[in-house]
C-alpha positions in Angstrom: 0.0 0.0 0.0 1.0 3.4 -0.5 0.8 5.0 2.9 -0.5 4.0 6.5 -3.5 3.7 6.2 -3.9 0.4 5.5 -0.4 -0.4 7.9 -1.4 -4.1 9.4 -3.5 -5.4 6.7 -1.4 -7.8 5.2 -2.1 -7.4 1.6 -5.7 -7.8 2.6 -7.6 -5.8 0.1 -11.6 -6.1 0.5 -13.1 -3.8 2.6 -16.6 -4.4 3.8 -18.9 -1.5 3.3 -22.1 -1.6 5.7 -25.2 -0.2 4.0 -27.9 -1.5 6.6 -27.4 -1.8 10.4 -28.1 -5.8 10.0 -25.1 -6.3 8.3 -22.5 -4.6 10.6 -22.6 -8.4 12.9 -21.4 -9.9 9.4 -18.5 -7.4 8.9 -17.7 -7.5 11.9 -16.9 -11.1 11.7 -15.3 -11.2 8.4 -11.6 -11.3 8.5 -11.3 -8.0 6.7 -9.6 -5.6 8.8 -10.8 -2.3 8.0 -14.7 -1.7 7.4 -16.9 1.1 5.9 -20.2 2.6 8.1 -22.6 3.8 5.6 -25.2 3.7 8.2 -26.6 4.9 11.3 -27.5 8.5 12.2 -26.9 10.8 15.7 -28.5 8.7 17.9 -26.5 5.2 17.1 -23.5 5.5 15.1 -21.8 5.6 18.2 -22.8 2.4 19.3 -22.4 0.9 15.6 -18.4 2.3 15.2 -17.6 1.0 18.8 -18.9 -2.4 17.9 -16.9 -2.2 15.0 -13.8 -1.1 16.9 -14.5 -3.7 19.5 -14.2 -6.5 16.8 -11.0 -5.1 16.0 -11.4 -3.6 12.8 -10.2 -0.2 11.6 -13.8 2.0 10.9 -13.9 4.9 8.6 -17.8 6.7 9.0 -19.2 8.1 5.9 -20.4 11.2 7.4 -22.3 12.0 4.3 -24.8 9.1 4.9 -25.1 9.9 8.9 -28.3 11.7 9.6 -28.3 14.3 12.3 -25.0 15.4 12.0 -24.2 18.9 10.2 -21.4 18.9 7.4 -19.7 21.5 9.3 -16.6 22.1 11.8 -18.5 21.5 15.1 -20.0 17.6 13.3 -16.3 16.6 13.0 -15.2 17.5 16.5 -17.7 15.9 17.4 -17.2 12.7 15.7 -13.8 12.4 17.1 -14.2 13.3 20.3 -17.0 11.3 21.3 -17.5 9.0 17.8 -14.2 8.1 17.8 -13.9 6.3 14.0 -10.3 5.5 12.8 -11.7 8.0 10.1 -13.7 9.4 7.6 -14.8 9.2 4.4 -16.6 12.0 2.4 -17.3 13.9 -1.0 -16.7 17.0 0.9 -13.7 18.7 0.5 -14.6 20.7 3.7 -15.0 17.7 5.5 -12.2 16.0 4.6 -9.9 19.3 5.4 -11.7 19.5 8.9 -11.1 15.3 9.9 -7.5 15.8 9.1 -7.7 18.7 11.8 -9.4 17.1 14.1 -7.1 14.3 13.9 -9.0 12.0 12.1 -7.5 9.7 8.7 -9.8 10.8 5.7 -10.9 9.4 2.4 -11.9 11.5 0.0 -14.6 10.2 -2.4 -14.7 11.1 -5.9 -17.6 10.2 -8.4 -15.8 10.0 -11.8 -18.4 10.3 -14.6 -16.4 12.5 -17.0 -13.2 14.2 -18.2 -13.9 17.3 -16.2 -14.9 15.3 -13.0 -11.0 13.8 -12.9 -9.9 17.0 -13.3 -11.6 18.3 -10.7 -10.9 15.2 -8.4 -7.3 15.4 -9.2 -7.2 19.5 -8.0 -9.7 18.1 -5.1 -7.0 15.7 -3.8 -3.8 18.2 -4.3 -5.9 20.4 -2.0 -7.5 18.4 0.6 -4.4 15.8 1.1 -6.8 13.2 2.2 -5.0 9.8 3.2 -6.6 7.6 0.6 -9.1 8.2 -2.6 -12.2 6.2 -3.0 -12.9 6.3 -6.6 -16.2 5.2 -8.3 -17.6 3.6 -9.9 -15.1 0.8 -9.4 -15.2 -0.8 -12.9 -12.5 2.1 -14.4 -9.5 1.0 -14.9 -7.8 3.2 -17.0 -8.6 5.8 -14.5 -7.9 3.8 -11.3 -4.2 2.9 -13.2 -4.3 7.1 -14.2 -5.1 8.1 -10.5 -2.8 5.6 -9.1 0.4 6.5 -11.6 -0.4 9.9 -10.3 -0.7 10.4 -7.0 1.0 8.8 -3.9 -2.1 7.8 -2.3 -4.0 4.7 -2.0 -6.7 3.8 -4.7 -9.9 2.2 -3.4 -12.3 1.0 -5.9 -15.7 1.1 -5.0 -19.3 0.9 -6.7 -20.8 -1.4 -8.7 -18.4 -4.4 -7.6 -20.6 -7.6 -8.9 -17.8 -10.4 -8.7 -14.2 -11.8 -8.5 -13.2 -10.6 -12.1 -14.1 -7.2 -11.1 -12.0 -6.9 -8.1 -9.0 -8.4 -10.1 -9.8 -6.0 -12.3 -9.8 -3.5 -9.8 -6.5 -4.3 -8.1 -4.5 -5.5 -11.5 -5.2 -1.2 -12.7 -3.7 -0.2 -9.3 -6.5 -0.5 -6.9 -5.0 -1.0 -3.4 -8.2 -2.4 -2.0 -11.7 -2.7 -3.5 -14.6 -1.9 -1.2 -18.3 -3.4 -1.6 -21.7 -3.7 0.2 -22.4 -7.3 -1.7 -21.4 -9.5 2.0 -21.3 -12.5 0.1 -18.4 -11.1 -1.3 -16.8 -10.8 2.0 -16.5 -13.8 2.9 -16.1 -15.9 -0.5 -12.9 -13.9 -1.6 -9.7 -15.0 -1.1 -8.1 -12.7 1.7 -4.5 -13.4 1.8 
């Protein structure tokens, strides 16, 4: 990997993105050791991200999906100093920017549907310094191999991800891991 953020994973490159509270028991479990929360909302993604961390996984909170907190400076102290995720992800540039300040690893997520979108994402990263991209859809990769040719961060596919062949796919452009809500896929993946 290309920085720490993914320090003690062993080459281990699926990470678990949970979509509906039902499914953070089966993450949890799975021997993947960092996990997306796509769930939850002021009142419980406490409880869901220390579960999480009590399993021993690495949890980054997509604040963008939380409901109830703001997208502002006072939501991120917040989330890490009473929320306490290993990190973040969001589209937000100010979000991503704030995390870092409060401490907090940060993924920046970058819908690529277009030349101009790259571009932008590309500008988006050289000014937000986030830790690792999360580019999607996953299924791109020319642009994964582009981004990852180009910038010192990690590449995480995401979006879309159906089967194996798509996260070889994924990896073989330059992918360092390749995150997915499909559980079956969790589990059924070689994870060495």
């Amino acid at each position: 990997m290309k920085n720490g953020l993914f320090a003690g994973s062993e080459g281990r490159t699926i990470i678990p993105a949970v979509r509906k509270p039902e499914d953070l028991a089966a993450a949890c479990r799975s021997d993947w050791p960092i996990l997306f929360l796509l769930t939850g909302d002021l009142f419980t993604v406490e409880d869901y991200v220390g579960q999480a961390l009590r399993s021993g996984k690495k949890v980054f909170l997509h604040v963008d999906f939380i409901a109830g907190l703001g997208n502002d400076a006072v939501a991120m102290e917040y989330i890490a100093g009473k929320v306490n995720p290993t990190g973040i992800i969001s589209t937000k540039s100010h979000m991503v920017k704030q995390a870092k300040k409060c401490g907090l690893q940060a993924i920046q997520r970058l819908f690529l549907i277009d030349t101009s979108a790259l571009e932008h994402g590309i500008h988006t990263v050289q000014q937000n310094r986030p830790d690792a991209l999360e580019v999607m859809p996953g299924l791109i990769p020319r642009v994964i191999s582009e981004l990852s040719t180009g910038t010192s961060l990690p590449i995480i596919a995401g979006g879309l991800i159906k089967d194996h062949e798509e996260i070889e796919t994924a990896l073989r452009a330059g992918a360092s891991a390749v995150s997915m809500g499909n559980k079956n896929l969790w589990h059924t993946f070689a994870n060495a």
